[in-house]
N, C-alpha and C positions, 0 to 999 in steps of 0.2 A: 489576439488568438489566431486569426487567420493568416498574419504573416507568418507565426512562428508556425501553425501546419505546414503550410507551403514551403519553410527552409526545413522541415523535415521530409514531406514530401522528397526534395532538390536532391538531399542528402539520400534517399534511398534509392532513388532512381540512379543515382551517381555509383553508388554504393554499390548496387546490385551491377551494374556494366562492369567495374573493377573485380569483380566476384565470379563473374560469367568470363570474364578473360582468364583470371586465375585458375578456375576448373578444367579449362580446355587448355592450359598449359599441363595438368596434373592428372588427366583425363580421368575417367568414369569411377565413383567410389563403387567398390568390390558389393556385391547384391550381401555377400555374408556379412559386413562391414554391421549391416540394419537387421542381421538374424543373430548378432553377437550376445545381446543383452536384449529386456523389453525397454521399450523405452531409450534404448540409442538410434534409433533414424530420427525420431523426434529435438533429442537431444544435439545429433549432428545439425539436423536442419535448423533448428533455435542457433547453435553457435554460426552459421555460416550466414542466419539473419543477424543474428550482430554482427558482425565481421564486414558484411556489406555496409549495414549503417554507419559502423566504425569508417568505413572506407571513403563513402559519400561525405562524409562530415570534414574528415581532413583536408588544409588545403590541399591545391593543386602545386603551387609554388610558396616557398619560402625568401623572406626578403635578402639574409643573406648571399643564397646561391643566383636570383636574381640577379643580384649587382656582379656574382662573378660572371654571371653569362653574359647581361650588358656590356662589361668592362670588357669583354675581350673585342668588342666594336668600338666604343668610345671613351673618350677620357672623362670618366664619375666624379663626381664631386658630393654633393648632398643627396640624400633622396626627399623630393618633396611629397608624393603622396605613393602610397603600396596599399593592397587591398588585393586576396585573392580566395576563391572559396573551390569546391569542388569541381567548380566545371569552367572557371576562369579565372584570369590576373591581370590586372592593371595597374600600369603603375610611372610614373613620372620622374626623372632625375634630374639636376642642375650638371653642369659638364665645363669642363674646364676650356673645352674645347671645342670649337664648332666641323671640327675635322674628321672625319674617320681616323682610327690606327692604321697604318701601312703595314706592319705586320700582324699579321697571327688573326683577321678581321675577318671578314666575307669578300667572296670574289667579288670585282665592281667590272659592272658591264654598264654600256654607252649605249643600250637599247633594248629593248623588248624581248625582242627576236633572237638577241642573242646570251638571255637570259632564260631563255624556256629551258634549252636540253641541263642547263646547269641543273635549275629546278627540280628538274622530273627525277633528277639525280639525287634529291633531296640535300644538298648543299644550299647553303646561305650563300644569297645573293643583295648587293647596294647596286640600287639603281644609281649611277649618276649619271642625267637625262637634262639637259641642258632645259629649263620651261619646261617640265613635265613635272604634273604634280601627282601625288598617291595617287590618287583617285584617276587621275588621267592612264597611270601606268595600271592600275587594277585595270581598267575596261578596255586596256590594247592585251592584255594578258589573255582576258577572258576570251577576246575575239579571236586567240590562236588557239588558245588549250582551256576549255571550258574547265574541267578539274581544276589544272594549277591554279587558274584565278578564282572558282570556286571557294580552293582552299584560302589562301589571301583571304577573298572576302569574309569567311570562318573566322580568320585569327582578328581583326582588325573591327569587323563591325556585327560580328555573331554574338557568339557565348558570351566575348567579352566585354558586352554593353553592360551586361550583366554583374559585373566589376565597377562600375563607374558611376559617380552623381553626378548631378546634372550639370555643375561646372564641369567637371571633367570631360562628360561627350561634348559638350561647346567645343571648349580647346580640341579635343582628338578633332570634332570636325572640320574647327578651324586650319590644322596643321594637315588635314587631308588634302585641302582646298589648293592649299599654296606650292606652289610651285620651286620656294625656297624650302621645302622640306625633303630630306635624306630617306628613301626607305629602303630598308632593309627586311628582306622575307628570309626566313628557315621556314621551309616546308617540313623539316625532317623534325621539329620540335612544335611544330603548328606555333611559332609566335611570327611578329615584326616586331620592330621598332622604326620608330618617327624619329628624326633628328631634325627639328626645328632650327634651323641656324640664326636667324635674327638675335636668337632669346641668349644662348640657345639654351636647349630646352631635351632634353630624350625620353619619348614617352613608350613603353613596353605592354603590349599585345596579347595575350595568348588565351586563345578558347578551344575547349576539346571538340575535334571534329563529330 
C-alpha cells in the first residue's frame, strides 16, 4: 500500500509541474469563467486535478520514439531493457555497431573545452576523448560550467535512477567508470547515451530536470 501511495504521490507531483507549464502557456482563466454557473470553479478545478494526475501517470518516453532518437547516433539492433515513468527513462540496446553514425549523429569533439559552447547551445555533443571516461568528462565539465555539467549529472545519475533495478545501475555505473565508453549528451532533450564498445552495448538516459 505504501509503494502504490508513493507512485501516486510521483504521479501528481509530475502531474501538477506539466499542468503549471500548461496554464502559463494559456495564461489566467477569465474570473467570469468561475461566476458562469454554481459549481464551475469547482468543476474546473476537479477537471484540471485530473488532468494533472492524468499527466503525472503518463510516460515520459515511449519505446518506439526512443529507438528512433537513439537510432539517429547508433546502429540499433534489439532493445534489451526499456522502462520509463513520469519523471525518467532507461533503457538499454544491443547495436550492430560499436561506431557512432557519420551522418545526421551529434557533433563529436576531442575535449571538454571544446564541447561547452556547443552545449550551452543545447546541441548534442559525442565526446571522443582518447582515456576519458563518463565520469571523468562529467567532473572536467563541471569544473568549467557548473550548470552544463549539472545538467549531465541530472540526465545520467538523477531522475533517472529512478528508472533502473539494481542490475541496471551496476551496469550504468560500470560503463561510467570505463574509459572505453562513448558519451553522448543532448542538453536540449536532458538525455545521454552510453555506448559501451566492448559489448557493445547503448544504454539511454533521461530524467526531467
Amino acid at each position: 500500500m505504501r509503494r502504490v501511495l508513493m507512485q501516486w504521490a510521483a504521479c501528481w507531483r509530475a502531474g501538477a509541474k506539466a499542468l503549471g507549464k500548461a496554464l502559463l502557456r494559456c495564461g489566467p482563466v477569465p474570473a467570469r469563467a468561475f461566476r458562469a454557473g454554481r459549481g464551475l470553479g469547482a468543476d474546473w478545478l476537479a477537471g484540471a486535478c485530473g488532468l494533472a494526475l492524468l499527466a503525472g501517470c503518463l510516460p515520459l518516453d515511449r519505446e518506439e520514439a526512443v529507438r528512433r532518437e537513439v537510432g539517429r547516433f547508433v546502429f540499433l539492433a534489439q532493445t534489451r531493457d526499456f522502462r520509463s515513468t513520469a519523471t525518467c527513462t532507461a533503457a538499454s540496446f544491443e547495436v550492430i555497431s560499436d561506431q557512432l553514425r557519420t551522418t545526421g549523429g551529434p557533433v563529436r569533439v576531442s575535449s571538454v573545452r571544446d564541447a561547452l559552447p556547443r552545449l550551452q547551445k543545447g546541441q548534442a555533443v559525442a565526446f571522443e576523448i582518447p582515456g576519458a571516461s563518463p565520469n571523468a568528462i562529467s567532473e572536467a565539465l563541471m569544473s568549467l560550467s557548473l550548470p552544463t555539467g549539472l545538467g549531465l549529472v541530472s540526465a545520467v545519475v538523477g531522475p533517472a535512477r529512478g528508472c533502473m533495478s539494481e542490475v541496471f545501475r551496476m551496469d550504468v555505473a560500470m560503463v561510467l567508470a570505463s574509459p572505453d565508453t562513448v558519451l553522448v549528451y543532448d542538453p536540449g532533450r536532458d538525455a545521454a547515451l552510453l555506448l559501451y564498445r566492448p559489448l557493445p552495448i547503448a544504454f539511454f538516459l533521461r530524467g526531467t530536470v
